[in-house]
MIVO-353028 format. One record per residue (C-alpha): x, y, z. Coordinates in nm, 3 decimals, m for minus. Layout:
N
+---------+---------+---------+
:       x :       y :       z :
+---------+---------+---------+
:       X :       Y :       Z :
...
+---------+---------+---------+
END
This chain:
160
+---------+---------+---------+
:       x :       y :       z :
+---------+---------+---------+
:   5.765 :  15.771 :  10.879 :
:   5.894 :  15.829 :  10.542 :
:   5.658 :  16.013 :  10.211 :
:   5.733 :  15.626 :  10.028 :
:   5.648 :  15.263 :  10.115 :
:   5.987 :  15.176 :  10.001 :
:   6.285 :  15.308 :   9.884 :
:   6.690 :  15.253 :   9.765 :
:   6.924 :  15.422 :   9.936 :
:   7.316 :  15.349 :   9.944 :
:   7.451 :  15.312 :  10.236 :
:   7.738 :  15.617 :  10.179 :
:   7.384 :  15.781 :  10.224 :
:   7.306 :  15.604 :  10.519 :
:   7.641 :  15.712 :  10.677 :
:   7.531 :  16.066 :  10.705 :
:   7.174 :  16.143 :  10.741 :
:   6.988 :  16.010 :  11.062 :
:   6.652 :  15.851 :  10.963 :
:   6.331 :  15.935 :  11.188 :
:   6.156 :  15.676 :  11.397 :
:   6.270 :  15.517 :  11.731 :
:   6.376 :  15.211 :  11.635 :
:   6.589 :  15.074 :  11.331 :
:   6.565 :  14.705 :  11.206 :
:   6.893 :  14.572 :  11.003 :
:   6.770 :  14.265 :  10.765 :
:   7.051 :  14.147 :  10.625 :
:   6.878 :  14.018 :  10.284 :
:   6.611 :  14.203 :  10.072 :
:   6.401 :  13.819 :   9.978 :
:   6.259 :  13.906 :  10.402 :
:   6.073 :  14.204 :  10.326 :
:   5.753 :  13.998 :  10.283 :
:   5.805 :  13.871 :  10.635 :
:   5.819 :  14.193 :  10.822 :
:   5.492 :  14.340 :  11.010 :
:   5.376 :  14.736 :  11.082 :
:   5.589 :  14.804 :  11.371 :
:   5.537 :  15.188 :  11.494 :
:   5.801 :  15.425 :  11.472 :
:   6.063 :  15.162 :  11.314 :
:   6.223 :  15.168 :  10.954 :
:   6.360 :  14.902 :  10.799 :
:   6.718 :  14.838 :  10.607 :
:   6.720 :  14.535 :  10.390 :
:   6.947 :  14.375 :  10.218 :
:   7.250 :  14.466 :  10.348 :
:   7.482 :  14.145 :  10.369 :
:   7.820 :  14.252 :  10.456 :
:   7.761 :  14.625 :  10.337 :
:   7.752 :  14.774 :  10.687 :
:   7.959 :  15.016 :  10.741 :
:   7.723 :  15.285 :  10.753 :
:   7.635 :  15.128 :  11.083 :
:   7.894 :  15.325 :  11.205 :
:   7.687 :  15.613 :  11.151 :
:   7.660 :  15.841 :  11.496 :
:   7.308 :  15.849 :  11.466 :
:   7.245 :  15.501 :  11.574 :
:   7.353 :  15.544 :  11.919 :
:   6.979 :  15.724 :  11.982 :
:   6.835 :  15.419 :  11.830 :
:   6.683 :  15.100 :  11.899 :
:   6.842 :  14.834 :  11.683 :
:   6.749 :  14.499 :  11.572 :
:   6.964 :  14.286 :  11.364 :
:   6.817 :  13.969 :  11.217 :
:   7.000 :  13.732 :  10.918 :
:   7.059 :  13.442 :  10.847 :
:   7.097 :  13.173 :  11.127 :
:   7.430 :  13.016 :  10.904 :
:   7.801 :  13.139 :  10.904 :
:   7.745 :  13.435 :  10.698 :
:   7.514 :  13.563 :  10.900 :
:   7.700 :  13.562 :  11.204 :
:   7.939 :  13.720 :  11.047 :
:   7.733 :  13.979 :  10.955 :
:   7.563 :  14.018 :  11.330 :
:   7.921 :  14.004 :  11.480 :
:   8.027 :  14.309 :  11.235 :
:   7.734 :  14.478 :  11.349 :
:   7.726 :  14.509 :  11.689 :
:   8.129 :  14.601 :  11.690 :
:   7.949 :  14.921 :  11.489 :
:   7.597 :  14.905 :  11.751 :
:   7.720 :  14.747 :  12.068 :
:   7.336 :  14.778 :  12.203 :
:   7.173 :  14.627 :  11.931 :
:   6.913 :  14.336 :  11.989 :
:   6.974 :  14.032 :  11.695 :
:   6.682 :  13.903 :  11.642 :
:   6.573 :  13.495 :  11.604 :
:   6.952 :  13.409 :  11.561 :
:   6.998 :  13.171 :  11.813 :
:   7.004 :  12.816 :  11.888 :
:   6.640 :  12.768 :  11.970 :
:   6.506 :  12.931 :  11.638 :
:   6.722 :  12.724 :  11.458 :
:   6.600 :  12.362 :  11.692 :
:   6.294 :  12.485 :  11.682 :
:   6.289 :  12.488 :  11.268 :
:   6.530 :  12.240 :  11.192 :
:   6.327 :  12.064 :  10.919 :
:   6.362 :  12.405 :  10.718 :
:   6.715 :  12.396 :  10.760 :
:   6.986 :  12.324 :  10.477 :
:   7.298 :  12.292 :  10.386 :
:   7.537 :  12.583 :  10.365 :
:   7.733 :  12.538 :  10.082 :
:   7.975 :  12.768 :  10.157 :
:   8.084 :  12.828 :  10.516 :
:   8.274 :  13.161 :  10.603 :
:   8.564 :  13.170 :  10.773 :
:   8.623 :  12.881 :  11.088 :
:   8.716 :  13.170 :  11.317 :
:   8.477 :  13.307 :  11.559 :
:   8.444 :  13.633 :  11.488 :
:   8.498 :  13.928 :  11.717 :
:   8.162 :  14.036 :  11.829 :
:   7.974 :  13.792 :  11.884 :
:   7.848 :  13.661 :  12.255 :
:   7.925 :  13.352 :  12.400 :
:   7.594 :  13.155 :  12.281 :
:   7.635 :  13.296 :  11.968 :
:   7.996 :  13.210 :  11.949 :
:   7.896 :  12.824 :  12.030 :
:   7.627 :  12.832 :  11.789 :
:   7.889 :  12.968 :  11.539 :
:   8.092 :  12.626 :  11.615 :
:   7.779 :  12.411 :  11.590 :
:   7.717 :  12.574 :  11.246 :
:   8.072 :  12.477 :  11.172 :
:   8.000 :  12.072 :  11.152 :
:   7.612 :  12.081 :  11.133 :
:   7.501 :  11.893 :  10.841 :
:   7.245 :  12.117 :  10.757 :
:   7.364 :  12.402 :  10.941 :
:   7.176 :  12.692 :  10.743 :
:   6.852 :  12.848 :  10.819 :
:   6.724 :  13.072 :  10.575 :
:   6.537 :  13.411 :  10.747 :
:   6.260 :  13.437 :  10.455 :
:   6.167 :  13.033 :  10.544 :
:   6.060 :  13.124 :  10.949 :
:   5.680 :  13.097 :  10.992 :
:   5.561 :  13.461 :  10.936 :
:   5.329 :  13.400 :  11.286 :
:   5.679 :  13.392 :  11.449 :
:   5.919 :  13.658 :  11.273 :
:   5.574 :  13.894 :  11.343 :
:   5.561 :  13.794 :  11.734 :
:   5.954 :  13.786 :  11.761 :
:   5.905 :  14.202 :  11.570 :
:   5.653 :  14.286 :  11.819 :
:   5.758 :  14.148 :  12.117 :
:   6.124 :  14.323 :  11.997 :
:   5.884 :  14.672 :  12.019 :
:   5.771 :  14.634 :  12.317 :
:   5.405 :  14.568 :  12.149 :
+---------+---------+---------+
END
């Protein structure tokens, strides 16, 4: 979709020029790019972590959005501020089963973000949020999901 493989962009950038494609995935850090598939007609932000204001940006209402971070505190945070800015946005394996599922690749997050659940998020995410809160090793890292799985949870996400 774009003349480059990859590219930097800021997101004060990002703000005010719509990017082409139908669909945009949101990867909240940049150490995930190695886990992402071809997926037609979709660009890719990474490594965005709390920078997301540009999500604001009018041009995302026409789009297909995924969000996928972190399964830990932080990245809750992060989905919750994101779909205040993209109500319609999908997150992506950032739920309870993903994180059952791989518990053995789980760790502990050494520091949690705030106790409060944050605005935004839906009710299972809000009781995973809690869980996270007292789980012992309540942080799964994105870049650590089999790739088999982050590819079938990307393709299944387009519709492929």
């Amino acid at each position: 979709l774009l003349p480059y493989e990859k590219m930097r962009v800021k997101s004060t950038d990002l703000i005010k020029r719509s990017l082409p494609g139908k669909r945009l995935l949101v990867v909240e850090n940049e150490s995930s790019q190695h886990q992402l598939c071809h997926l037609p007609q979709t660009l890719a932000v990474l490594g965005c972590g709390f920078d997301l204001i540009w999500m604001q940006a009018p041009w995302l209402k026409d789009k297909q959005v995924g969000y996928w971070g972190d399964i830990d505190t932080w990245g809750l945070q992060f989905l919750a501020k994101a779909r205040l800015a993209v109500p319609q946005l999908d997150p992506l394996m950032m739920d309870a089963e993903t994180l059952d599922q791989h518990q053995s690749s789980a760790v502990c997050e050494p520091i949690r973000a705030d106790s409060i659940v944050p605005e935004g998020l839906n009710r299972a995410e809000s009781k995973l949020f809690q869980r996270l809160l007292i789980e012992q090793r309540g942080r799964l890292e994105q870049e650590f999901l089999p790739r088999e799985l982050v590819h079938q949870k990307l393709k299944r996400w387009c519709g492929l």
